[in-house]
C-alpha positions in Angstrom: 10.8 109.1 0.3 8.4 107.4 -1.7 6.1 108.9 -4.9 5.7 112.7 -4.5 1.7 113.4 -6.0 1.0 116.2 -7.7 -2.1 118.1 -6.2 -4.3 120.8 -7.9 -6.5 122.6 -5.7 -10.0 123.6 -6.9 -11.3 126.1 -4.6 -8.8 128.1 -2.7 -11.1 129.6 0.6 -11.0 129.2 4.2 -10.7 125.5 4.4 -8.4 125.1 1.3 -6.5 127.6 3.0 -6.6 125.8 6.4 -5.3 121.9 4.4 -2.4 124.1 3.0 -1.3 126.4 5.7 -1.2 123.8 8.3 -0.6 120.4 6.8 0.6 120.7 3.1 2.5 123.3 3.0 5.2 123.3 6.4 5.0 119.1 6.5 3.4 116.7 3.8 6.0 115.5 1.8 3.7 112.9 -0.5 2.0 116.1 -2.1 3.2 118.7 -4.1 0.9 121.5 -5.0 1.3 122.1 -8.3 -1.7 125.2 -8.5 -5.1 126.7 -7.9 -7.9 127.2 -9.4 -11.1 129.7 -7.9 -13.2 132.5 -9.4 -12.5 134.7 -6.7 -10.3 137.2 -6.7 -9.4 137.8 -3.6 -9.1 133.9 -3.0 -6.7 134.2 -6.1 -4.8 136.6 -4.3 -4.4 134.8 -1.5 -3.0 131.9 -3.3 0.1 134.6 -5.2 1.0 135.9 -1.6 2.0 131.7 -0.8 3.6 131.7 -4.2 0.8 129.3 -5.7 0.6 129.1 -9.6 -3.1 130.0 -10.4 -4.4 128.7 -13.7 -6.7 130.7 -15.5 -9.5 128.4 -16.1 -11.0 125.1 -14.3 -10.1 123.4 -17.4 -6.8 124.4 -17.7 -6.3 122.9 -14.0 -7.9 119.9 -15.2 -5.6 119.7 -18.2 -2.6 119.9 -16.6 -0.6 115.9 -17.0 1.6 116.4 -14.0 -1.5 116.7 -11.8 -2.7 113.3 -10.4 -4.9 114.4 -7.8 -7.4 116.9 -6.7 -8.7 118.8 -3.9 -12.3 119.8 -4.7 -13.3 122.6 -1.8 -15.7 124.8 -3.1 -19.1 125.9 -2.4 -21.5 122.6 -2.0 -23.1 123.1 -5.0 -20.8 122.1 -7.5 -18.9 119.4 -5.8 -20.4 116.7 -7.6 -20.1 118.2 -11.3 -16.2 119.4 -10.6 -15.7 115.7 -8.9 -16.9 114.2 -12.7 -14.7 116.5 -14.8 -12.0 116.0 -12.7 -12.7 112.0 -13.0 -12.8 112.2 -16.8 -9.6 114.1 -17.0 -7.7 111.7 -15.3 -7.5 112.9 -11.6 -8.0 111.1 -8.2 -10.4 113.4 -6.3 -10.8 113.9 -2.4 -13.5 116.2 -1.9 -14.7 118.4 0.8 -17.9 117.2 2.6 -20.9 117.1 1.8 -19.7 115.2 -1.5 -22.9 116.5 -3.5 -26.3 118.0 -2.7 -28.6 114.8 -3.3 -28.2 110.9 -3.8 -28.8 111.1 -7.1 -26.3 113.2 -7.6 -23.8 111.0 -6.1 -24.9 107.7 -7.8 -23.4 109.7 -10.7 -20.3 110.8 -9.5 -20.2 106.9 -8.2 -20.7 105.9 -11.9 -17.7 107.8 -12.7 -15.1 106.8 -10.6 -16.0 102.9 -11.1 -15.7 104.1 -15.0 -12.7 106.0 -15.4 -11.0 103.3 -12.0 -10.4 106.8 -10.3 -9.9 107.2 -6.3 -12.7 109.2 -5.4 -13.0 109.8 -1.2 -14.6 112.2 1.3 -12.6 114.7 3.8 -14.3 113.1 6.8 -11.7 114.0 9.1 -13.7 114.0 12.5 -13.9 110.3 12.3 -10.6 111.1 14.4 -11.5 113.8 16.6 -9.8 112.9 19.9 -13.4 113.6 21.7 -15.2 111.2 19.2 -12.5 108.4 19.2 -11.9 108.2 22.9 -16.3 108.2 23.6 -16.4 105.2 20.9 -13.3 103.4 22.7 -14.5 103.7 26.1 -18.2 102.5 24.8 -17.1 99.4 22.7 -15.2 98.7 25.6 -18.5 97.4 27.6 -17.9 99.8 30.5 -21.2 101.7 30.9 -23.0 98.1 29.6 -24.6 97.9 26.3 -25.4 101.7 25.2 -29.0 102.9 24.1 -29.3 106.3 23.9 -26.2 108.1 22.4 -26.0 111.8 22.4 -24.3 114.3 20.2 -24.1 118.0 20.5 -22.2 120.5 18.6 -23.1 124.1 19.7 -21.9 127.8 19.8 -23.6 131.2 20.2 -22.4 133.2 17.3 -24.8 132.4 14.7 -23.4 131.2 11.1 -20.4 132.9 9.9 -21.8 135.1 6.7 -21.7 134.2 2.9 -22.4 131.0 1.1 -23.3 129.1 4.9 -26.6 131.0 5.0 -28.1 130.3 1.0 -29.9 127.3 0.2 -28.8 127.3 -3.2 -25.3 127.3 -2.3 -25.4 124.3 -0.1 -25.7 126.2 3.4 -27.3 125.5 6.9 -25.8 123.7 9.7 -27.2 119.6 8.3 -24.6 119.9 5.0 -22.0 121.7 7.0 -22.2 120.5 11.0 -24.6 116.9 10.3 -23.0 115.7 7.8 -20.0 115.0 10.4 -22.1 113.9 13.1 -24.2 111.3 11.6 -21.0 109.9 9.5 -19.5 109.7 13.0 -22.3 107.6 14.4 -23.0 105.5 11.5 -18.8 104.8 11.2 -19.2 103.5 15.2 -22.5 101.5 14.6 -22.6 98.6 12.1 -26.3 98.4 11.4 -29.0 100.3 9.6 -30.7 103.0 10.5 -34.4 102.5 10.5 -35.9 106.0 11.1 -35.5 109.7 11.0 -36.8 112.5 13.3 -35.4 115.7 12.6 -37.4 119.7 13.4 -35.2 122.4 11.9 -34.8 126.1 13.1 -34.2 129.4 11.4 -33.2 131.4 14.1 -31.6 134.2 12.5 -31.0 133.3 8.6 -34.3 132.9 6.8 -33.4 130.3 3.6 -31.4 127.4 5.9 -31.8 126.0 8.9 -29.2 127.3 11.8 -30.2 125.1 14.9 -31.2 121.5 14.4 -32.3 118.5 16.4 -32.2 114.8 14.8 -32.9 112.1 16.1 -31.8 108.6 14.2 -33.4 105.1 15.2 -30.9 102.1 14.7 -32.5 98.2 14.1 -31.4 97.4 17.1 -33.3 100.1 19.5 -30.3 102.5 19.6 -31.2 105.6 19.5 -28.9 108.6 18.2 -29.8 112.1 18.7 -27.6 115.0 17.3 -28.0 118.9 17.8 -26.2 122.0 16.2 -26.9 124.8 17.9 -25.5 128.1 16.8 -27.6 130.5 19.2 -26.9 128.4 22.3 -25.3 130.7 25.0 -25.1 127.9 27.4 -24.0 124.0 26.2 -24.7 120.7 26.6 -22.2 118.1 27.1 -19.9 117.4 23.3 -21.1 113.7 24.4 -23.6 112.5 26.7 -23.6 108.2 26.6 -26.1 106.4 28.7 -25.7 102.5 28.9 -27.8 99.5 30.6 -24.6 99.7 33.2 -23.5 103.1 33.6 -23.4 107.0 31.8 -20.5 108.3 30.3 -20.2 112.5 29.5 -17.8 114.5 27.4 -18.1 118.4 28.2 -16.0 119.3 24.9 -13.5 119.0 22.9 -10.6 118.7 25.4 -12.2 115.3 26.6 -12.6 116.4 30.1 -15.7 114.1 31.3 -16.2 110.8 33.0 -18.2 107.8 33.3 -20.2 107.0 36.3 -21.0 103.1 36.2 -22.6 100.9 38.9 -20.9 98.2 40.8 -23.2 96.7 42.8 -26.7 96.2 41.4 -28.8 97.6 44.5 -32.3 95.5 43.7 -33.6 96.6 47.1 -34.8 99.5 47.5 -34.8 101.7 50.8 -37.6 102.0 52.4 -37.9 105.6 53.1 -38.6 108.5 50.8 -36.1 110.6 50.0 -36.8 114.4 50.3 -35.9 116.6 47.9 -36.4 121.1 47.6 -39.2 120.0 44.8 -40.7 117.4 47.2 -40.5 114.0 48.0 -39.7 110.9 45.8 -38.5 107.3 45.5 -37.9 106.6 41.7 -35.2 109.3 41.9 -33.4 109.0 45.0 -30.1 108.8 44.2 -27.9 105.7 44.3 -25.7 104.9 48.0 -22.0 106.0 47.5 -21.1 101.9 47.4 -22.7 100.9 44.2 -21.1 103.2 41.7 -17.2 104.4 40.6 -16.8 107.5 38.8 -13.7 107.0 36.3 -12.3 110.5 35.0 -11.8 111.4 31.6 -9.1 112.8 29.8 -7.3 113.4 26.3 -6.4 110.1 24.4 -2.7 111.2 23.6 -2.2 108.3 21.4 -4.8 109.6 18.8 -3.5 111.3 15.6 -6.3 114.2 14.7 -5.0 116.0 11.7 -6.4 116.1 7.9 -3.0 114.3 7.2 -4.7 111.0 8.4 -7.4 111.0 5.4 -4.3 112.2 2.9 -2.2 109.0 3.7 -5.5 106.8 3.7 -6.3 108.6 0.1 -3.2 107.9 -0.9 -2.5 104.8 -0.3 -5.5 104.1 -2.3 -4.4 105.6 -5.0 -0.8 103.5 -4.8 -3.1 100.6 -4.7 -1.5 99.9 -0.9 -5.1 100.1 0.8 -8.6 99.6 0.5 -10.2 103.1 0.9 -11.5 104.0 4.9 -13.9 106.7 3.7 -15.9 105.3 0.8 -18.3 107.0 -1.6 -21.1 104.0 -0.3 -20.6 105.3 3.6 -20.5 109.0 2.0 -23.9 107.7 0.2 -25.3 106.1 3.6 -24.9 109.7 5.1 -26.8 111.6 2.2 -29.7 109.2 2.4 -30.3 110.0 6.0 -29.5 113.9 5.6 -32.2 113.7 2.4 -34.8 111.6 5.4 -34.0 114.4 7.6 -35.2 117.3 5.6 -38.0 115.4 4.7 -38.9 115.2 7.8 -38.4 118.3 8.6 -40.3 119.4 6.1 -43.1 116.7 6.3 -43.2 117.4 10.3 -43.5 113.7 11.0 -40.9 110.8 11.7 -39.8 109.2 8.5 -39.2 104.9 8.1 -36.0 103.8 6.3 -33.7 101.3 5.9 -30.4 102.5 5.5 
């Protein structure tokens, strides 16, 4: 076995608890937790029942020698001025998303790490969701034609779970915690900038942050991505809904179950007779003859490797100077500027031109 890190968690609730319970603690051997740090008590608590040191202070984390590296998984709030004291005390930091709450904030956190020669990284770990790797695999691999319309939906009918998701000031609503996966997904897949940003925001149920929202980004080449969170949505959309110059491709959900429907034969004549439907008659929309398309069925890649542990051994390696960084603070900065374009247009209630 190879170098051993030593890893101080800041912030020990739910999804601190999630990394250590089902990764760190029964099968990463290239960490060792070495403690805790969080002002709650009860997440304090939680830590002593695993038999976690808890240091009393953030600084006494932070002053720790043996500790090399950091997970930062606190409210959003504070992510970027934990990520800099971290930085200037030595540590390699991979963070919980979003990274900070603005751009400028990040362009200081940036500052540090090419200062102090720190690894500083994101824990953008949908970039391997089996749904999203196996839609980008089957779309790079020309079968539906060139895409230009790519659909992304993420949607449930429980509302937002209670606490720091629901207050602005803490970094809540569904664009820090649900978008800022989504459009990092899309702008990992397409190499080219975004040009503008449509996004209307709902506040269904939580009156400070938006719980439902509907974006819609414009690449320079025509492509045209359009995300949704929904969290009152008691029926769903496809997880993935692709449409290309040669064919459509759908993802229901998470378990990949979809397919692609993709024409063989181009069919430039048209029949002659109208095609009846229960609304009425109609040419345009008459549907294709049996002969000129192939459905293919979709199912779960098997190959792919979905697990946290994938942005640990990419982080790491980093850090042993083995590999260049996958997720960088300059895609993580990409992502902000179109999440800060989003609420401005929200806000603005018009479309907004970038170039990002």
């Amino acid at each position: 076995m190879g170098v051993v890190h030593k890893l101080g968690i800041i912030g020990f609730g739910g999804m601190a608890r999630i990394h250590y319970d089902k990764l760190l603690l029964p099968r990463y051997r290239r960490f060792e937790v070495k403690g805790i740090f969080d002002i709650s008590p009860l997440a304090c608590e939680a830590a002593k029942k695993r038999e976690l040191y808890v240091y009393p202070t953030l600084e006494a984390l932070l002053e720790d020698k043996e500790i090399d590296c950091v997970l930062i998984a606190t409210t959003n709030e504070v992510h970027g001025s934990i990520a800099k004291k971290a930085m200037y005390a030595g540590k390699n930091v991979i963070c919980e998303k979003p990274v900070t709450m603005s751009s400028a904030e990040l362009a200081e956190v940036m500052a540090v790490a090419e200062e102090t020669g720190k690894v500083y990284t994101i824990d953008q770990n949908r970039r391997t969701n089996r749904d999203f790797v196996l839609m980008k695999r089957k779309v790079e691999s020309g079968v539906i034609g060139k895409p230009y319309v790519i659909e992304s939906r993420v949607e449930g009918s429980r509302g937002m779970p209670k606490g720091w998701r629901t207050l602005k000031r803490l970094g809540g609503g569904m664009m820090l915690d649900w978008g800022v996966h989504l459009i990092d997904q899309l702008m990992y897949m397409v190499n080219e900038p975004v040009i503008q940003v449509y996004c209307k925001m709902l506040k269904v149920q939580y009156p400070e942050v938006e719980d439902n929202f509907h974006l819609t980004m414009t690449f320079e080449s025509g492509l045209t991505a359009i995300i949704e969170v929904g969290t009152n949505n008691y029926v769903t959309h496809p997880r993935w809904y692709v449409m290309g110059e040669d064919g459509t491709l759908q993802i229901d959900g998470w378990n990949c179950k979809g397919k692609i429907v993709r024409r063989i034969e181009k069919e430039d004549v048209w029949a002659e007779e109208v095609f009846y439907t229960e609304a009425g008659p109609t040419k345009t929309m008459a549907p294709r003859s049996e002969k000129s398309t192939e459905t293919i069925e979709l199912s779960l890649p098997e190959d792919v490797v979905d697990s946290i542990s994938v942005v640990y051994d990419q982080f790491l390696d980093a850090v042993e100077g083995k590999a260049e960084l996958t997720v960088t603070p300059a895609q993580a900065m990409r992502v902000m500027k179109v999440m800060e374009a989003a609420f401005l247009s929200a806000e603005e209630k018009r479309s907004v031109d970038v170039r990002i």
